[in-house]
C-alpha positions as CSV (number, residue, x, y, z in Angstrom):
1,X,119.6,137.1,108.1
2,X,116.2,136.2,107.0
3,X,113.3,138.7,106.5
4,X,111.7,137.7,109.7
5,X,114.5,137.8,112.3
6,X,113.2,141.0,113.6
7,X,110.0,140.2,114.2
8,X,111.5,136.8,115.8
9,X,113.5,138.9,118.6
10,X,110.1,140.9,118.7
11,X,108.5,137.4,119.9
12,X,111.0,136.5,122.2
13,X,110.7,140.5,123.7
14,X,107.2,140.5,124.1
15,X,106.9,136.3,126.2
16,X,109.6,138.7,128.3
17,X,107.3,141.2,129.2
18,X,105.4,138.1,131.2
19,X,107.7,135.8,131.9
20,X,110.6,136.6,133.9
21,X,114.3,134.3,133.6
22,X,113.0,131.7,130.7
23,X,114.6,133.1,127.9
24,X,116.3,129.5,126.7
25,X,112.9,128.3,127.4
26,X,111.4,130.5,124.8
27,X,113.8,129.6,122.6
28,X,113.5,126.0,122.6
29,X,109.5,126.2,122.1
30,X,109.9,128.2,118.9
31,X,112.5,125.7,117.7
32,X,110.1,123.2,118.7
33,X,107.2,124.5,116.6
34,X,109.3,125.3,113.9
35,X,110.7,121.2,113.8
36,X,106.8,120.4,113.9
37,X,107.8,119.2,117.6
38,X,106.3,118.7,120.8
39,X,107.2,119.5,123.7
40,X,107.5,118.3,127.7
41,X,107.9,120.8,130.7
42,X,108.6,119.4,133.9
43,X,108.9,121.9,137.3
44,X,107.7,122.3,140.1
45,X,103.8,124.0,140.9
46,X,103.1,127.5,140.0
47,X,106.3,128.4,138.0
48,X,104.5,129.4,135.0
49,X,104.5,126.7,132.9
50,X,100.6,127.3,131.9
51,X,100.9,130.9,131.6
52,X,104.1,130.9,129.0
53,X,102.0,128.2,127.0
54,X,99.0,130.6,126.7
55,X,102.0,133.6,126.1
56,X,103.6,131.3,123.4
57,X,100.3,130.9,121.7
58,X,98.9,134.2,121.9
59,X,102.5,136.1,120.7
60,X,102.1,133.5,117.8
61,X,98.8,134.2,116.8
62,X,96.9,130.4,117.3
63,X,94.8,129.3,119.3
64,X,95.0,127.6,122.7
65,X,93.5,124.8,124.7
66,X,94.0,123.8,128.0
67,X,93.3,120.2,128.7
68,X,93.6,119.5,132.4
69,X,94.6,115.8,132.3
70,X,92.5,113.7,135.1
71,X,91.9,110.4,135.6
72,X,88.6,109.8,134.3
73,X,89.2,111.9,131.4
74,X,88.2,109.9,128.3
75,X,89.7,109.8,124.9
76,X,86.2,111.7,123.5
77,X,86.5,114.3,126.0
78,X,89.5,115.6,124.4
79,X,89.0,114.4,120.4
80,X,85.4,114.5,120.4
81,X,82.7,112.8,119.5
82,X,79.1,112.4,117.1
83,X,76.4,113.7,119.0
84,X,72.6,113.0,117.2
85,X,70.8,116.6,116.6
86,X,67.5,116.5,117.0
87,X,67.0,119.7,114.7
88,X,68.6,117.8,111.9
89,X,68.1,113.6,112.1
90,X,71.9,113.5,111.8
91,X,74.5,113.0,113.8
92,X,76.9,115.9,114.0
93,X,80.6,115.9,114.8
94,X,81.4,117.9,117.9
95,X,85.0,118.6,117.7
96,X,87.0,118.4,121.3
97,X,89.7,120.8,122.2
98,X,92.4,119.1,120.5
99,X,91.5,120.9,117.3
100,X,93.8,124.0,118.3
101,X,97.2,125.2,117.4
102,X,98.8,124.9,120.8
103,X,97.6,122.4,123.4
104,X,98.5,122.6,126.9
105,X,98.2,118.8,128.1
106,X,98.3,119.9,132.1
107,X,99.8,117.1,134.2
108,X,99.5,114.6,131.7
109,X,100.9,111.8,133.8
110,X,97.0,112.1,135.8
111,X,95.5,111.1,132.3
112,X,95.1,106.9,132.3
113,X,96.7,105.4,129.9
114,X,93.9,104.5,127.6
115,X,93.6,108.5,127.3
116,X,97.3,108.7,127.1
117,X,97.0,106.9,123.8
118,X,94.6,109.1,122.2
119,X,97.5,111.6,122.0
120,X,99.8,109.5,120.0
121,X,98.0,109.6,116.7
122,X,97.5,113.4,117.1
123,X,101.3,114.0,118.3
124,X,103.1,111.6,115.0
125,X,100.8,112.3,112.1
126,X,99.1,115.4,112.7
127,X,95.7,114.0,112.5
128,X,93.1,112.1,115.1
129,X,90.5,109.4,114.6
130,X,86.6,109.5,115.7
131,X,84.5,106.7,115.5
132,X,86.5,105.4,112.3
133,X,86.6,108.7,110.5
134,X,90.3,110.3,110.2
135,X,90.5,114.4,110.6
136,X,93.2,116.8,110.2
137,X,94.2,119.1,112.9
138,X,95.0,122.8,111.8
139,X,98.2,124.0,111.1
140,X,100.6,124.6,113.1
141,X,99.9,121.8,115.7
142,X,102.1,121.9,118.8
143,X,101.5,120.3,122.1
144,X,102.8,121.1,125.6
145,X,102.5,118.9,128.1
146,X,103.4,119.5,131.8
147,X,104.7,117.0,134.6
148,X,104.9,118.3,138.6
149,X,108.3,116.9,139.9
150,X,106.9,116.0,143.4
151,X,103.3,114.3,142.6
152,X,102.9,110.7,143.0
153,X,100.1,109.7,144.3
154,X,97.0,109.5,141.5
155,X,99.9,109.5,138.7
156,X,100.3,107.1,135.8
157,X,103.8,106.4,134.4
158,X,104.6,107.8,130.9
159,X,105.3,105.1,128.6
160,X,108.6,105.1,126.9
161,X,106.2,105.2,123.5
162,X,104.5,108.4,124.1
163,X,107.6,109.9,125.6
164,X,109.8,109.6,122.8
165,X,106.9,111.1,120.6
166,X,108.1,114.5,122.6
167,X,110.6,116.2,120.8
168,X,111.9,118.0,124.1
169,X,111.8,117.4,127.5
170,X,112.8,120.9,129.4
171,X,113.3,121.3,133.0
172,X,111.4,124.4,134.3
173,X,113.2,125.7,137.6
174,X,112.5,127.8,140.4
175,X,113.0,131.6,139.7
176,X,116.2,133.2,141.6
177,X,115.6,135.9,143.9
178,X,116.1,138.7,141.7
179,X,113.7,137.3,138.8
180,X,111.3,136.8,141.7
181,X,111.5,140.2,142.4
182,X,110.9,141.1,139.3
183,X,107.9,138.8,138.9
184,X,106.5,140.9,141.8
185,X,107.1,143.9,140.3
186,X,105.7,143.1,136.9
187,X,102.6,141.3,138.5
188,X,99.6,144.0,137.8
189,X,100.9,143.6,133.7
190,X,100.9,140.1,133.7
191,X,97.5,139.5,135.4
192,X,96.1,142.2,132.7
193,X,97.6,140.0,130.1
194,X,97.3,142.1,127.3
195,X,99.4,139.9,125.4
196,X,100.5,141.6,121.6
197,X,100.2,139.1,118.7
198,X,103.5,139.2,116.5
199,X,103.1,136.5,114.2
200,X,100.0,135.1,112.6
201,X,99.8,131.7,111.7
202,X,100.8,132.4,107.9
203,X,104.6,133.5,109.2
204,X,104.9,130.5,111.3
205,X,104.3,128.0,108.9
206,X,105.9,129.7,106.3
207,X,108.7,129.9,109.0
208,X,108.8,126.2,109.3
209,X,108.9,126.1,105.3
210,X,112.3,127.7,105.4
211,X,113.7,125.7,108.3
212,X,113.2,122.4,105.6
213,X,115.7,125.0,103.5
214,X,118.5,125.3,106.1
215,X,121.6,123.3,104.8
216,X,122.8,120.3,107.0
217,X,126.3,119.3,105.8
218,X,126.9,116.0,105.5
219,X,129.6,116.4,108.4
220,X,127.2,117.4,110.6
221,X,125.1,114.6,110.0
222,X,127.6,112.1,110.4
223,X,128.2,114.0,114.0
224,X,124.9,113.9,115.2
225,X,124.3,110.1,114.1
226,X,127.8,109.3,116.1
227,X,126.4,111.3,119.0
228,X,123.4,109.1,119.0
229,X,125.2,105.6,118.6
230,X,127.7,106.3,121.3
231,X,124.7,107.0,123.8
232,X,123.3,103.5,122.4
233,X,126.4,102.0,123.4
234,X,126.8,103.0,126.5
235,X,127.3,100.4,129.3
236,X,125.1,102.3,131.4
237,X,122.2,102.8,129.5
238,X,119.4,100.5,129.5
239,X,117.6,100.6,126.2
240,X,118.7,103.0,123.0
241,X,118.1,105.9,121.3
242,X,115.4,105.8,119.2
243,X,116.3,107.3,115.7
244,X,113.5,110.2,116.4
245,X,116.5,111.5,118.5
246,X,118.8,112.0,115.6
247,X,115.8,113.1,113.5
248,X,114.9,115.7,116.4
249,X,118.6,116.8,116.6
250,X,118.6,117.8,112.5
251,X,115.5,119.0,112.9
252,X,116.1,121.4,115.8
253,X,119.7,122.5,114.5
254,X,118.0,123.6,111.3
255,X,115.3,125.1,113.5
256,X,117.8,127.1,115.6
257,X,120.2,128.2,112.5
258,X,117.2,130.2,111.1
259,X,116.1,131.7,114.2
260,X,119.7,133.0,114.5
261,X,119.6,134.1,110.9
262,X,122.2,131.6,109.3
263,X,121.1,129.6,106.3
264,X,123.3,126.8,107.7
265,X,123.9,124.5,110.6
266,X,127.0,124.8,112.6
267,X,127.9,122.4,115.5
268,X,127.2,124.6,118.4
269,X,123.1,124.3,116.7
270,X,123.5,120.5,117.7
271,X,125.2,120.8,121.1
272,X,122.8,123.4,122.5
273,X,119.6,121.3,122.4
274,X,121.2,117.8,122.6
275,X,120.1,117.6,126.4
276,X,116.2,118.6,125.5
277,X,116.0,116.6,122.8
278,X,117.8,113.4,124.3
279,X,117.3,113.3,128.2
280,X,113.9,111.7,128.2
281,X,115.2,109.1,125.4
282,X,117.6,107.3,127.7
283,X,117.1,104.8,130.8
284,X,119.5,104.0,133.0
285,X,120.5,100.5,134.2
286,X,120.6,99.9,138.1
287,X,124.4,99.9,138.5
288,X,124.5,103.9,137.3
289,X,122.9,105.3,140.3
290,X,125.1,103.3,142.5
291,X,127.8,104.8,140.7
292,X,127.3,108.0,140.5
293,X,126.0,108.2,136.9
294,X,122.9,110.5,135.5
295,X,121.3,110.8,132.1
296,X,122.7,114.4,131.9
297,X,126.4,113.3,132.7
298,X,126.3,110.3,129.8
299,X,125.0,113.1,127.6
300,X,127.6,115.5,128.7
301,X,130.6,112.6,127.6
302,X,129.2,111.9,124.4
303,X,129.2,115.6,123.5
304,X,132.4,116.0,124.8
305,X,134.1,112.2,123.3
306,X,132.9,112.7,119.8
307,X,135.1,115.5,118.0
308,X,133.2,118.7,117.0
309,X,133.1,118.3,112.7
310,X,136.1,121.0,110.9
């Protein structure tokens, strides 16, 4: 166990105290941050998808921005822009809101895709671009973005680029009746938000320091690269895994090994995030909905077709 396990199940506690029934959810955004990924929720409206990102990033101690994604937002509206001061003769550098920790990208399919692009730069290398001048973004940099399941009018279509820049894609589900409940009973707390910081940014990135330590046999690799190539040779699937999923899948296995307080990756690690991290990575040809076939049942056989490493 490392000396920050208890203050991890203190983060996960504390996200409980406001949101009801996501526990797994939790789980997979601190494995996210701590793999330097980003990540995709999809639901339905109002089941708290903006209210555990602000949680997340307030238990973590960063910053937060919410960017609601419409279509005449522009690229400078979320990077920013120079703006001339008269005070000074200069122009000045007016930062946008993507110079946060955590960024909530809301609906981000109602962003066109020229601003859609303006993310890509700030998702893969940690840095943006204004007017030709290239500035890092502070430390740690996660985003979330959020899809509604039943919106399609005034939507544009993902593309398959700037999805597979996501390291996850969770579902976000309705609550049960008995987590509804509780919602209901916990509402006055969670409308105070009083919200307690656990980490500060220091831990998290020294956190994701000590991930880069976990040790990844080479039998493990070799299981998650077979994993990957059996989903590219499926029959049913249109175009492959790009090797960001078996970078993701390391990445995320090392992530979750230290958050359980093991030094080392097992294959359990690999098989409990393989959906998040693979099921937007994968298209399916015509013939597989006629069939029968979904993305989660081709991930499903490839977990269970390529033995488990000894």
């Amino acid at each position: 166990m490392n000396k920050y396990t208890e203050k991890i199940n203190l983060c996960m506690r504390e996200i409980n105290r406001f949101i009801v029934g996501k526990e797994n959810i939790i789980k997979l955004l601190l494995i996210s941050i701590l793999s330097g990924g980003h990540v995709l929720l999809e639901g339905y409206i109002g089941v708290a998808k903006t209210l555990l990102s602000k949680t997340f990033a307030r238990v973590i101690g960063g910053t937060f921005r919410r960017i609601q994604c419409t279509s005449d937002l522009l690229p400078s509206d979320v990077l920013g822009t120079y703006v001339y001061s008269q005070k000074t003769g200069e122009y000045i550098l007016k930062k946008g809101p993507i110079f946060s920790n955590i960024i909530l990208l809301d609906e981000i399919d109602r962003a066109s895709p020229r601003t859609q692009s303006a993310f890509l730069e700030a998702m893969q290398e940690n840095q943006v671009s204004i007017e030709g001048v290239t500035l890092k973004l502070p430390q740690p940099f996660m985003i979330i973005a959020t899809r509604v399941f039943i919106e399609e009018e005034g939507v544009f279509t993902l593309p398959k680029v700037q999805l597979d820049r996501f390291m996850m894609r969770i579902p976000v589900t309705i609550p049960l009746p008995k987590e509804e409940i509780e919602i209901l009973n916990r509402i006055d707390l969670i409308d105070r938000f009083n919200v307690r910081r656990i980490f500060r940014l220091e831990d998290i990135l020294w956190l994701k320091e000590e991930a880069r330590r976990i040790t990844v046999s080479p039998l493990i690799k070799k299981y998650i690269v077979e994993i990957i190539n059996y989903l590219r040779k499926n029959r049913y699937v249109d175009f492959p895994v790009s090797p960001r999923g078996s970078i993701y899948l390391l990445k995320g296995a090392r992530a979750k090994a230290l958050l359980e307080g093991r030094d080392y990756v097992i294959p359990d690690d690999v098989k409990d995030i393989g959906f998040y991290v693979l099921n937007h990575r994968i298209g399916l040809k015509t013939e597989a909905e006629m069939e029968g076939i979904t993305i989660s049942s081709i991930i499903n056989e490839a977990f269970k077709k390529i033995p488990v490493p000894r």
